[in-house]
N, C-alpha and C positions, 0 to 999 in steps of 0.2 A: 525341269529337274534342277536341286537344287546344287550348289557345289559341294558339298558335302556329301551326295549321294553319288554324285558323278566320277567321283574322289575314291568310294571306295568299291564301286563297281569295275575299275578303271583296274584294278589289283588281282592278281592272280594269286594264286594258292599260299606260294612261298610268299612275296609281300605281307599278305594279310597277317602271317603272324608276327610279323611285329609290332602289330597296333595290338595294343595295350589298354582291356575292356576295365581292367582292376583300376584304372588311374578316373576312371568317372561314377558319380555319386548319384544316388536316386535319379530325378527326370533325365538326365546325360546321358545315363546311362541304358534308361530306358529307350530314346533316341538312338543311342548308337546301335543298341541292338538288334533293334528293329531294321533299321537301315543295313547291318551286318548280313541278316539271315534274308533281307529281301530278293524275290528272285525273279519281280513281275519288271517288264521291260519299261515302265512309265514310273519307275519307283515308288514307295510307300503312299500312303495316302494323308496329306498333309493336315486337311480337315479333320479327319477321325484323331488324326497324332494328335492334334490342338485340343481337343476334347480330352481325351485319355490325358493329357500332362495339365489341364487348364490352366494353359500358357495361351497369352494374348499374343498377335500376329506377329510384333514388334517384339516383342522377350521370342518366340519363339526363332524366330531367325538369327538374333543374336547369340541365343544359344546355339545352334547349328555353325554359326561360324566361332564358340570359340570352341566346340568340336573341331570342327579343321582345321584351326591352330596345332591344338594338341596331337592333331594326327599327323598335321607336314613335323612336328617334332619327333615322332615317334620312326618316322621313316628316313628323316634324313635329319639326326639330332646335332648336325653344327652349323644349317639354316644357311643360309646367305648363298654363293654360287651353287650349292649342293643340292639346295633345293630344289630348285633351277632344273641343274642337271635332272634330277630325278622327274619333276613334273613334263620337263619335255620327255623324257624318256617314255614314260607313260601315258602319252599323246593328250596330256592336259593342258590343251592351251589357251582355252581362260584362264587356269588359275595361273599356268605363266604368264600370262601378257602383264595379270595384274600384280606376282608377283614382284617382277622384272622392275614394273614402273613402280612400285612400294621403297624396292633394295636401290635406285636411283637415287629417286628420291628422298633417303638416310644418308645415301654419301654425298648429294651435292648441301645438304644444309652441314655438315662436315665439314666442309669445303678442303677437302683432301684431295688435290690434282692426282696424285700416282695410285690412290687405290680406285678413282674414279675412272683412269685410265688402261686397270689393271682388270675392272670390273666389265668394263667395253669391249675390253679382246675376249676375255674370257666365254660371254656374253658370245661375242657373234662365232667364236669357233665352236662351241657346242652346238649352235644354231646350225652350222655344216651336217649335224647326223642328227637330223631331225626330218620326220617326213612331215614338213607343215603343209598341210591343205589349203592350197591357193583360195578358197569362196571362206572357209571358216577362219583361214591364218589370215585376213586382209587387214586388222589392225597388229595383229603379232608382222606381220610382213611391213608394214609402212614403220613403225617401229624402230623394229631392226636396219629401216634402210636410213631412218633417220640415227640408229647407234655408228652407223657406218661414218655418215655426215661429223657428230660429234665426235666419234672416237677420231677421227683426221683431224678434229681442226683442237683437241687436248694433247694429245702425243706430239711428238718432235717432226715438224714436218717433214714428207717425204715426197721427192720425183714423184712416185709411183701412186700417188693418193688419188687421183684422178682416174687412173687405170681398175686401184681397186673398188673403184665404187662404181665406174663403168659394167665391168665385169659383173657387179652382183645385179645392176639394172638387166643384163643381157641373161642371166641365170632365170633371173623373174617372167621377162618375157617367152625364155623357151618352157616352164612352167605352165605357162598361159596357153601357149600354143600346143602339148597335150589334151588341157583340161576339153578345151572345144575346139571342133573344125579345125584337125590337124594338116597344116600347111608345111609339105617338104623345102616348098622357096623359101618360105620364113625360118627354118629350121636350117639350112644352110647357109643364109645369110648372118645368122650368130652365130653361126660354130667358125665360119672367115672372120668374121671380127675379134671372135675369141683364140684365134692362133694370129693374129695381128697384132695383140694385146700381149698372147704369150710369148711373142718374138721380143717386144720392147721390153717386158719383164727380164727375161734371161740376163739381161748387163747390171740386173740392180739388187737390192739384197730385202727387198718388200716378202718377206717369206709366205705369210697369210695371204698376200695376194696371188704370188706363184702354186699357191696351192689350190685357189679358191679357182683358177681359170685351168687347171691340169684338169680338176675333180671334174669339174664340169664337162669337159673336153671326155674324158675316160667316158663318165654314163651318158653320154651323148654316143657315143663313136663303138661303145658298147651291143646299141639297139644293131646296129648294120646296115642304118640305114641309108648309108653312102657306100659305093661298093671299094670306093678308091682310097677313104679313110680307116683307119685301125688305130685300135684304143693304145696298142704296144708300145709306141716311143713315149705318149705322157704316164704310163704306169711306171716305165723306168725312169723318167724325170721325178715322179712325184717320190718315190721309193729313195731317190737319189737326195732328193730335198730333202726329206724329213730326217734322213742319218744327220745332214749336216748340221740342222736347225732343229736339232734334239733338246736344247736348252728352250727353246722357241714352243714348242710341241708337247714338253712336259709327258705327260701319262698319257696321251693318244698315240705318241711315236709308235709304237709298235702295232695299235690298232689300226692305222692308216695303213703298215704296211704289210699286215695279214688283210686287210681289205682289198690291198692292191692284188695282192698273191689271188684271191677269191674269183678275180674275170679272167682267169685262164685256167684249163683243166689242172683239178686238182690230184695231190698227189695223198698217197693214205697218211703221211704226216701231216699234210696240211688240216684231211679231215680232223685229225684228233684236235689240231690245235681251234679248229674253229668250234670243237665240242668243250673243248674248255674254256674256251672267251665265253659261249653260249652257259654256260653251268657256273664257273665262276669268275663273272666279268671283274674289272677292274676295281677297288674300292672307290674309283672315282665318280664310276658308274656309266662311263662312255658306251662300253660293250653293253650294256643293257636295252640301248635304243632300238625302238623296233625297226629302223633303217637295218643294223647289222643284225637284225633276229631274220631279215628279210632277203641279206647278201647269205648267211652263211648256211639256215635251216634247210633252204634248197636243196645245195651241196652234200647236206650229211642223210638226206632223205635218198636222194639218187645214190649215193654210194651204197645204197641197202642198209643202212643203219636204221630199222623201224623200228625196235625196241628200243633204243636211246631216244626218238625222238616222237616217241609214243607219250614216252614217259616224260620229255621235255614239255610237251603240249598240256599235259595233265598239271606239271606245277609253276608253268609261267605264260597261262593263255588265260584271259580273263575267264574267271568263271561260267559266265552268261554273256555272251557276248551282244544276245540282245538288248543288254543293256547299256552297252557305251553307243556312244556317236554313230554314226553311219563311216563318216568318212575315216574311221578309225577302225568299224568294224570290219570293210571291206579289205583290210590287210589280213586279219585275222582268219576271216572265211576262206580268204584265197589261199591261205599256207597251210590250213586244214584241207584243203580241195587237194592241195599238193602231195600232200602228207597219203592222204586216200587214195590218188593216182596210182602214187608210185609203189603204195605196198598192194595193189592189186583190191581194193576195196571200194570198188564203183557203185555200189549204189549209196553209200554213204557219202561217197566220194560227190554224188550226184544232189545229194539232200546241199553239201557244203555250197557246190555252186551254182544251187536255187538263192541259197542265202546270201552269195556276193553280189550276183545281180542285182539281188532287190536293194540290198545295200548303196549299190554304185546305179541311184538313181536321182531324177529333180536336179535340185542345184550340187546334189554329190556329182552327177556323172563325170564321169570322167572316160574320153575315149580311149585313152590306149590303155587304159584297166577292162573296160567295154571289150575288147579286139581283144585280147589276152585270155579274157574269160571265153571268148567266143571260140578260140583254139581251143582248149580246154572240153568248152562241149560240144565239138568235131570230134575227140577223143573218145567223147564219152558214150555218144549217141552208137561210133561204130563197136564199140566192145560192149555195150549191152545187147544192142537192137543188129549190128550186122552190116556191113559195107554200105549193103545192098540199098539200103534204109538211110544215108547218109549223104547221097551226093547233092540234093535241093538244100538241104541245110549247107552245106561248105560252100555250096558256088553261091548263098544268099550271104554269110560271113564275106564272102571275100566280096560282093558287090556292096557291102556296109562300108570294110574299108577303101574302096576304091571311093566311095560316097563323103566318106569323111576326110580327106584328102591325102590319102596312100595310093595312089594314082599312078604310081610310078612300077612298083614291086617289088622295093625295099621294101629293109625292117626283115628281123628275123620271122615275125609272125605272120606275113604274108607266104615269104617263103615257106614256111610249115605249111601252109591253107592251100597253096596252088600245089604241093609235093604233095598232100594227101587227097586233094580232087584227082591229081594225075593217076595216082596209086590204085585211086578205087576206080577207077571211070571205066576198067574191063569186069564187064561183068560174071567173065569166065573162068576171072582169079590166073590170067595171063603171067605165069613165075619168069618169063623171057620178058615182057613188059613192065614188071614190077620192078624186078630188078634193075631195068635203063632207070627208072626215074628215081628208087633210092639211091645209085651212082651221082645221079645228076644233084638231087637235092646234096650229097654229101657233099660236092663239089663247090655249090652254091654257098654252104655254111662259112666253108672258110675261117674254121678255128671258133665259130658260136654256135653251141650245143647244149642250150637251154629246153627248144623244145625236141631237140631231135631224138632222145630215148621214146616218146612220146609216137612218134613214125615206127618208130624199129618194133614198140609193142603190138601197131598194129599190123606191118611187114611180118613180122615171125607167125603172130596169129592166125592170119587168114592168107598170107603170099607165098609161104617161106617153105 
């Protein structure tokens, strides 16, 4: 697929119109159109296009890229970080990678120290709300760890340079440690080095780094899959950070800390505000990332809010989603699965997470989207088909992740899997046994109630 077509498949409803069909001339425009109204998952047909426009191989691709010229102008018309911002937002990370290395490489033939240096931070903080894909991000991710390297050694040295680059090494590998054969030793062995890290930090004023080992720390400590750890003291650190170094933080200040507010139960203020970052994010474009479309759509789904977020999904979900990436798709599919859950719409619900599977597969997979999905169709299977019909599939989920290395029975998604084997495993619909083990799971959560609506639909249905 070419980048042009990946470019504007990549767009939802609302994006698309601001690309601007009037600004191109016969063959352009014929191209673009084409590529506009396509809706087959392998995009246009490149051959036939060459025929119909009798444009040689070489014209013909050059026109297509000075198509996406005009269209990164069209969508983000003051170019340089914005663009950036905007192509990560949209999970395009070819054209960031090569972006990124283009707008470099203008500022070092410049030879501008302070925009070059201005360009580095900018560069690797956006990089913080980006979901890059560990197998497809590996030159976006070597990159970046090499902007880290140069941005230390441009800027005014600091104590703390070592620590920050530590820290993103250790980010990377707990990354890795999801994608395959999740290892809890390995996962706790970084989350102590990364509160080692955030001990020495605290005496120094490296802000980007205090923030990059809290962040980390928070969605690590989030999952629960330590029972003696809790995300609470780094969300008040990080919250406490960002007032201070508001000058530092610019236009994310407040989206870090409506993000931090996001992993503890929300309040009906909070929903509206995460309905607003979600409708109309920042002019910067931070809140548009599919990271916070992924922290906040949950939240305003579960609060009952299905007509807001009906109609959310209608003008900012790609179009055809069979047409972007996989590893991109599989966010998509999964928040439509969510979306169908929660307003009671299972078989639809059920079509969604055929589609994430298949997605989160080969070199996409990824285990603990694997495991998540697999709660999901524990849920699913017992509200179509009946308890009854459910217990060989939850006790094979939960022997997958015992297999992939949840061995222990952390992780909030285990607990959901062994609390709904317990639930169903009387087959006499026992309301004096139901009840000890929804107590108990409640007990187990301990303040994380991601899947736990998810139990209680099937408690009320069949226990209650």
């Amino acid at each position: 697929m070419t980048l042009v077509e990946e470019f504007i498949f990549a767009l939802n409803k609302t994006e698309r119109k601001k690309l601007r069909p009037l600004q191109f001339r016969g063959v352009k425009r014929k191209i673009f159109l084409k590529i506009l109204s396509c809706r087959a998952s392998n995009g246009i047909d490149k051959e036939k296009m060459m025929l119909a426009t009798e444009l040689e191989t070489k014209r013909f691709y050059q026109t297509l890229s000075e198509i996406l010229r005009a269209l990164y102008h069209d969508v983000a018309p003051a170019g340089g970080t914005q663009l950036l911002q905007y192509l990560g937002n949209m999970q395009l990370y070819r054209h960031f990678y090569v972006e990124m290395r283009r707008q470099e490489s203008a500022l070092k033939k410049l030879k501008d120290t302070k925009a070059l240096e201005d360009f580095y931070f900018k560069v690797l903080l956006m990089s913080e709300f980006f979901l890059l894909p560990p197998h497809r991000g590996e030159n976006i991710r070597a990159e970046l760890a090499n902007y880290l390297h140069r941005f230390s050694r441009i800027k005014k040295p600091h104590p703390s340079d070592k620590c920050f680059i530590r820290c993103a090494e250790i980010e990377e590998d707990i990354s890795r440690n999801f994608m395959r054969e999740f290892s809890l030793t390995k996962l706790r062995a970084s989350t102590d080095e990364l509160e080692e890290i955030f001990e020495c930090l605290k005496a120094n004023d490296h802000a980007l780094a205090k923030f990059k080992v809290a962040y980390t720390l928070i969605t690590v400590y989030f999952g629960k899959y330590f029972p003696d750890k809790s995300p609470d003291p780094y969300i008040a650190y990080l919250n406490s950070l960002v007032d201070k170094n508001a000058d530092v933080f610019g236009s994310v200040t407040e989206l870090i800390k409506l993000g931090c507010q996001s992993y503890v139960t929300p309040k009906e203020s909070d929903i509206k505000a995460y309905k607003k970052y979600l409708s109309h994010p920042h002019p910067t474009g931070e809140g548009s990332s599919l990271l916070f479309i992924e922290r906040f759509l949950p939240l305003v789904v579960r609060a009952g809010e299905f007509a807001w977020a009906k109609q959310f999904i209608i003008d900012h979900f790609p179009i055809n989603i069979d047409q972007i990436r996989k590893d991109s798709a599989i966010h998509w599919w999964r928040l439509k699965l969510i979306y169908h859950v929660y307003a009671s719409e299972y078989t639809p619900a059920e079509k969604c997470l055929h589609k994430a599977f298949a997605a989160n597969t080969g070199q996409y997979r990824n285990t603990d989207v694997d495991l998540n999905l697999r709660c999901y169709s524990a849920f699913l299977t017992i509200m179509l088909d009946g308890p009854e019909y459910a217990a060989d599939e939850v006790t094979r989920h939960i022997r997958y992740a015992h297999n992939h290395g949840y061995n222990k029975g952390e992780g909030f998604m285990l607990h959901y899997l062994k609390a709904v084997r317990s639930l169903i495993s009387q087959p006499d619909f026992d309301t004096y046994h139901s009840e000890k083990v929804r107590n108990r799971y409640l007990a187990e959560l301990n303040g994380e109630f991601r899947l736990y609506p998810l139990f209680e639909k099937i408690y009320r249905e069949y226990y209650y």
